[in-house]
N, C-alpha and C positions, 0 to 999 in steps of 0.2 A: 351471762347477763353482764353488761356496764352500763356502768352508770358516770354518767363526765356530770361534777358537781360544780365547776367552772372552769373559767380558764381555757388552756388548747392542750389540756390529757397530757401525753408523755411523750410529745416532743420535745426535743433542747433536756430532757431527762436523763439520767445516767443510771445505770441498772447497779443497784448494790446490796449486796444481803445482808439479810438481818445483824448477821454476826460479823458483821464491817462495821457497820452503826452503832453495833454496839461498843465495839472494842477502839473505834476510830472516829468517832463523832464530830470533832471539832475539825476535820479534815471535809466534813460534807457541810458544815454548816449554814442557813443559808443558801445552800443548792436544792438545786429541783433532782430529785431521783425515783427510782422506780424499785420496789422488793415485793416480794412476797412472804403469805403465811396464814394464818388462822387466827378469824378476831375472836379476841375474848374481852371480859367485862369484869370492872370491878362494882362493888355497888357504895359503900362510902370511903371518900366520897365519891361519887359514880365516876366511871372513865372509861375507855375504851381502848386495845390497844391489837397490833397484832404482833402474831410469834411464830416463831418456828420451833423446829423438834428438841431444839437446845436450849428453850426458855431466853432467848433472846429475843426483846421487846423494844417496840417504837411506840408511843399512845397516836392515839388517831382525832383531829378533830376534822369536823367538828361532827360531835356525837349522833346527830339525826343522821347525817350521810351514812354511818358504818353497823346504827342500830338495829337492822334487819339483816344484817350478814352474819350475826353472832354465832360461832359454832362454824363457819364459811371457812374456806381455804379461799385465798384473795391474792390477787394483785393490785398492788394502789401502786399510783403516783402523786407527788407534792410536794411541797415545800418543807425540809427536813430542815429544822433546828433543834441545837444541845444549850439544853438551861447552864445556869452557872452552877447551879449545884448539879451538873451531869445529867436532868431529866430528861427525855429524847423524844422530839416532838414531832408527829408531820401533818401538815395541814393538806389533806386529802383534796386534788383535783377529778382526781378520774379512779375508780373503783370498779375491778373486774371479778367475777367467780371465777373458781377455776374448776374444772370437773375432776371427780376423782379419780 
């Protein structure tokens, strides 16, 4: 299943893994890119985010686009920015499952 929640999906994207993002953040910031992982949920304050098998975390906005894949292994593409205190954000254009 996708789901493109605006924009034109994961063209002009750059494919980067989770534990790029993590370790390298301020190197993508501001760009458009593409990872994968499995969303999970925090509940306060509520957030969203996806990971991989190393606990490496992007959070996901915005929360209605990612709130029915919870538990989902996914592909998103969007717009990746790093807060100044380090927090790692990506504003989800296009959101794929992936089968197991």
């Amino acid at each position: 299943m996708t789901l493109a929640v605006s924009g034109c999906g994961g063209e002009g994207s750059r494919e980067v893994p989770l534990y790029v993002l993590a370790g390298e953040g301020s190197a993508y910031d501001g760009e458009r890119v593409v990872t994968q992982g499995v969303v999970r949920r925090f509940e306060d304050p509520l957030h969203y985010w996806v990971e991989d098998q190393d606990l490496n975390r992007v959070e996901l906005f915005p929360h209605d686009a990612v709130a029915e894949h919870l538990g989902e292994q996914v592909r998103v593409s969007g717009t990746f920015r790093l807060g100044e205190r380090g927090g790692r954000r990506l504003t989800v254009t296009r959101l794929e499952t992936l089968g197991e």
